[in-house]
C-alpha positions in Angstrom: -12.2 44.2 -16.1 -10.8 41.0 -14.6 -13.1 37.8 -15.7 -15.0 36.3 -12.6 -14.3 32.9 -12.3 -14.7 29.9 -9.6 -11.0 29.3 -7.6 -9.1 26.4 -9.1 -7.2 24.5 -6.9 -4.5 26.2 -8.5 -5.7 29.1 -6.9 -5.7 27.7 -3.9 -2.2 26.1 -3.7 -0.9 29.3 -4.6 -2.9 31.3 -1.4 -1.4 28.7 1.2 1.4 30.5 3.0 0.1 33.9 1.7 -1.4 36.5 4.2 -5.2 37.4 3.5 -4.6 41.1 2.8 -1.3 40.4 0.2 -3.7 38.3 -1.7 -4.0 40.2 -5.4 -7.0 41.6 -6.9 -7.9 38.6 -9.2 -7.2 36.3 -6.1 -9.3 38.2 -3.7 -12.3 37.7 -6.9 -11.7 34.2 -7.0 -11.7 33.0 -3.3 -13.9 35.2 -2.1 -16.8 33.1 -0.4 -13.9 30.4 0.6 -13.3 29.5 4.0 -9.3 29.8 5.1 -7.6 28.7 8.5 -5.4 31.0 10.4 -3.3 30.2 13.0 -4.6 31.6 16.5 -2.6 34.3 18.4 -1.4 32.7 21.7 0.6 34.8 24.2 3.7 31.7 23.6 3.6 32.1 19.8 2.7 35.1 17.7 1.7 33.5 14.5 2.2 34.5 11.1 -1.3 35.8 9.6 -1.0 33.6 6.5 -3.8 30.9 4.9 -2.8 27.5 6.1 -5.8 25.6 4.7 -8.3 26.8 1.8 -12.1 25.1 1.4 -15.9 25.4 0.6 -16.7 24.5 4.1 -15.3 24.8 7.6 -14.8 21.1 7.9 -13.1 20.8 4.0 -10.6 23.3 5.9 -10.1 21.0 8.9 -9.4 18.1 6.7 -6.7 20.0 5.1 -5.0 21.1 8.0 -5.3 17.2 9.4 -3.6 16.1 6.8 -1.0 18.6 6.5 -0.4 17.3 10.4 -1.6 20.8 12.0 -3.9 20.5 14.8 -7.2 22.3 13.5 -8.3 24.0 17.3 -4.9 26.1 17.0 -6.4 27.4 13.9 -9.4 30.0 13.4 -11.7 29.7 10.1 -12.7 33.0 8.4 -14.5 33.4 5.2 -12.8 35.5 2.7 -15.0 38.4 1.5 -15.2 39.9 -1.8 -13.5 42.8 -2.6 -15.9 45.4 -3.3 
């Protein structure tokens, strides 16, 4: 039985880029609760579904993506639930 443990920002620096559902097992334990940003489907671009920002709040996500330079109202902020 994987240990339950609180994300690392390890754990976080490895989700960035990764889509939600590709996230493993152990990952999906660790960051549930976590809020992520996703880039917003627009008719001009059809975005990638992958975590661009990782935090315990909505606004820890938005000043992620701020200082990554991404504009934070192209994004939307889900929480990740847990696995079972």
């Amino acid at each position: 039985m994987p240990s339950i443990m609180a994300a690392t920002s390890k754990d976080s620096e490895r989700a960035i880029g990764v889509a939600p559902e590709r996230l493993g097992l152990e990952e999906q334990i660790r960051l549930a609760g976590k809020f992520v940003a996703l880039e917003i489907y627009t008719p001009e671009a059809l975005p990638l579904r992958r975590i661009e920002a990782i935090g315990d709040s909505l606004e820890e996500c938005i000043r992620t993506l701020t200082r990554r330079g991404l504009n934070p109202t192209l994004f939307e902020f889900v929480r990740l639930p847990n696995p079972f």
